[in-house]
C-alpha positions as CSV (number, residue, x, y, z in Angstrom):
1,X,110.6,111.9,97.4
2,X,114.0,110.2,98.0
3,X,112.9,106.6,98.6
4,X,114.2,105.4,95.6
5,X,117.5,107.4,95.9
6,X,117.9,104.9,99.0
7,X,116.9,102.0,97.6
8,X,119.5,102.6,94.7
9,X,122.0,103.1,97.7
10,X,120.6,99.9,99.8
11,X,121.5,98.2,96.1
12,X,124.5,99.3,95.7
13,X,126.3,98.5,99.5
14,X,124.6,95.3,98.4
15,X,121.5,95.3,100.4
16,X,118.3,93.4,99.7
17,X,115.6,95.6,100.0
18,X,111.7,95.3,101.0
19,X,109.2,97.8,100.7
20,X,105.9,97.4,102.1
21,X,102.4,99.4,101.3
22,X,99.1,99.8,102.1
23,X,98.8,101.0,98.7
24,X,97.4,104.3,99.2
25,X,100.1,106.3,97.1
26,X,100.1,104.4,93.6
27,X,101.9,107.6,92.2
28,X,104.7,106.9,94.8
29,X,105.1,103.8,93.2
30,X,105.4,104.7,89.8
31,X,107.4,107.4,89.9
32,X,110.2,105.3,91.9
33,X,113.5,105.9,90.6
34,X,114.7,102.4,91.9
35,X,113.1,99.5,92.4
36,X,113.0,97.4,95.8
37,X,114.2,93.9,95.1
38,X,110.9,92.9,97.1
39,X,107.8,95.0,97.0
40,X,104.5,94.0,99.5
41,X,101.0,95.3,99.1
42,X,98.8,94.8,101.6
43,X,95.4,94.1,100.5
44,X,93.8,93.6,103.7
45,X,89.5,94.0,102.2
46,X,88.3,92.4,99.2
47,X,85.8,95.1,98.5
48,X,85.2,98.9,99.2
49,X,82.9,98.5,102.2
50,X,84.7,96.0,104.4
51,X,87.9,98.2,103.1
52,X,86.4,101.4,104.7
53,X,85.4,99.3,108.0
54,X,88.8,97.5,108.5
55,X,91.7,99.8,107.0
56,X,89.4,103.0,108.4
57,X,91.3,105.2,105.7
58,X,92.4,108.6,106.7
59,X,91.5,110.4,103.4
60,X,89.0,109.4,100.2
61,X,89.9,107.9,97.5
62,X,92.1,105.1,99.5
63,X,90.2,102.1,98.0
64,X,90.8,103.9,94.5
65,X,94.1,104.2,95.1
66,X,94.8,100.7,96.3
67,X,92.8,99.6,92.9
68,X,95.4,101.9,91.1
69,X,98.3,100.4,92.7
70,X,97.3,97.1,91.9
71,X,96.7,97.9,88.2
72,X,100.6,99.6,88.4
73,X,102.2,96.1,90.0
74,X,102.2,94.1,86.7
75,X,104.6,97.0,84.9
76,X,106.9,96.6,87.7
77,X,109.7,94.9,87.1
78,X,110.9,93.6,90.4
79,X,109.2,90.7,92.7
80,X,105.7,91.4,93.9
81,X,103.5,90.2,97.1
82,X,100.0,91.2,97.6
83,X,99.5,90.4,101.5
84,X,96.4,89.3,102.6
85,X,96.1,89.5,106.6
86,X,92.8,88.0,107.6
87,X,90.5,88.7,110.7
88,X,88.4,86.2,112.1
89,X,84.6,87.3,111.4
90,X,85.7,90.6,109.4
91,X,87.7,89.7,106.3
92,X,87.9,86.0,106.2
93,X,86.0,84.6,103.3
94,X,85.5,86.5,99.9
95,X,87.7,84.4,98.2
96,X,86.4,85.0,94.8
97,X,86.6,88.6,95.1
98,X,90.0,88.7,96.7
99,X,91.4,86.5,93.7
100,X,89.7,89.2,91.4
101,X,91.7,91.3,93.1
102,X,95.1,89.3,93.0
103,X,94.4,88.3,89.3
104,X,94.3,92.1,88.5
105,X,98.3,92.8,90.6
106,X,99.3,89.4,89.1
107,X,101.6,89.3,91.4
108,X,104.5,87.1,92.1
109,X,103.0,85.4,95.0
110,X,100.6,86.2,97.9
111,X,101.5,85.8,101.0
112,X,97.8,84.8,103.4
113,X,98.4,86.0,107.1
114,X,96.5,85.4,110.3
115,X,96.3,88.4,112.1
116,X,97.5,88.5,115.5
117,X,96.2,90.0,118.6
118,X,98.7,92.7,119.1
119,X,99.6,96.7,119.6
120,X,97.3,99.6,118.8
121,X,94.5,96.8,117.1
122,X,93.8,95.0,120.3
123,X,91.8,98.9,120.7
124,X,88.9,97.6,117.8
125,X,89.6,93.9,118.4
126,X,89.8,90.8,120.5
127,X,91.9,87.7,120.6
128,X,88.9,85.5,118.8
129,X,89.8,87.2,116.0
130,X,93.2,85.6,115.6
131,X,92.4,83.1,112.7
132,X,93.8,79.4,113.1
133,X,96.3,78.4,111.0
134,X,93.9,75.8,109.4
135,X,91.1,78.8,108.6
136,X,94.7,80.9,106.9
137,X,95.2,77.5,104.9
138,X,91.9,76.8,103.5
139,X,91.2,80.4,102.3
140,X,94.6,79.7,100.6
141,X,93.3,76.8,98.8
142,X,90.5,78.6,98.0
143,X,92.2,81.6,96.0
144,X,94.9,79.4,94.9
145,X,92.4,77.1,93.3
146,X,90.6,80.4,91.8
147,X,94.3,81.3,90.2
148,X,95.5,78.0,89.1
149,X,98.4,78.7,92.0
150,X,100.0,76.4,94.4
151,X,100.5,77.0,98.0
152,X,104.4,77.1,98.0
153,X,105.3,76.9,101.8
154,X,103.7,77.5,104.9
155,X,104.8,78.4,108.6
156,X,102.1,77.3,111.3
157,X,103.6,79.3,114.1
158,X,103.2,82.1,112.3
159,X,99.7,81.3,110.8
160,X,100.8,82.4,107.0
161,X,101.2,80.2,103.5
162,X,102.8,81.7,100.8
163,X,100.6,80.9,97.1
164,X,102.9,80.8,93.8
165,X,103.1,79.5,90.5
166,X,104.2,76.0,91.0
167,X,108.1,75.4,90.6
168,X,108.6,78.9,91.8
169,X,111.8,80.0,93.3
170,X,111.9,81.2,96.6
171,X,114.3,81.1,99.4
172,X,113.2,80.7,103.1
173,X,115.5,81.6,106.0
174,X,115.0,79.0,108.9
């Protein structure tokens, strides 16, 4: 209840501030008091199904919720990412129904990331399914083609690309 309490104090000693979500608590969200200068969703399913398979949600109503959130992001007035971390033969592919999906946050960029074999998911996966950074750049292609975006930057060591509107501003720390 006092997140944005800090975030008006992270603003105020001059802080930058991120916030990330799964997306599960859109009223959260709304009902912020101060905005983050950076807020990430993580949209990590393109649909309900492989939603309820991947993100195993603790409660129902999660994918709803997530829809919510996304509906919220355009009202926000501060920077938006939706996150897309993608898993080699669960979740990569679907591009037209993940660009539904980003069309609906209209955020102001998505950020595609290979997921990486480590912690707690090595439990439910292996190291095949650690996209290549080619696979993390054609599915951005894909959706930026869908949205009439750009793929602003990209970091292969890391396996993500970041999708804007071209000519967007954005500032990456080497």
């Amino acid at each position: 209840p006092h997140l944005g309490e800090f975030i008006a104090l992270c603003k105020r000693k001059g802080m930058t501030t991120f916030l990330v979500t799964n997306g599960s608590i859109p009223k959260a969200l709304a009902n912020l008091s101060s905005l983050p200068s950076q807020l990430y969703v993580t949209v990590a399913a393109p649909n309900k199904e492989l939603f309820k398979r991947i993100c195993v949600p603790q409660f129902d109503g999660a994918w709803e919720n997530l829809m919510e959130t996304l509906e919220l992001l355009p009202s926000l007035s501060t920077r938006t990412v939706i996150r897309h971390t993608l898993v080699r033969d669960w979740n990569l592919g679907w591009e037209d129904e993940y660009a539904r999906l980003d069309e609906i946050a209209s955020p102001t960029f998505i950020e595609s990331k290979g997921y990486v074999f480590v912690g707690d998911s090595r439990t439910r996966m292996t190291i095949e399914n650690m996209p290549s950074h080619s696979s993390v750049v054609e599915f951005s292609r894909r959706i930026a083609d869908r949205l009439s975006l750009e793929i602003l930057a990209e970091r292969e060591d890391s396996r993500v690309t970041l999708i804007g509107k071209k000519g967007s501003k954005l500032k990456i720390v080497e």
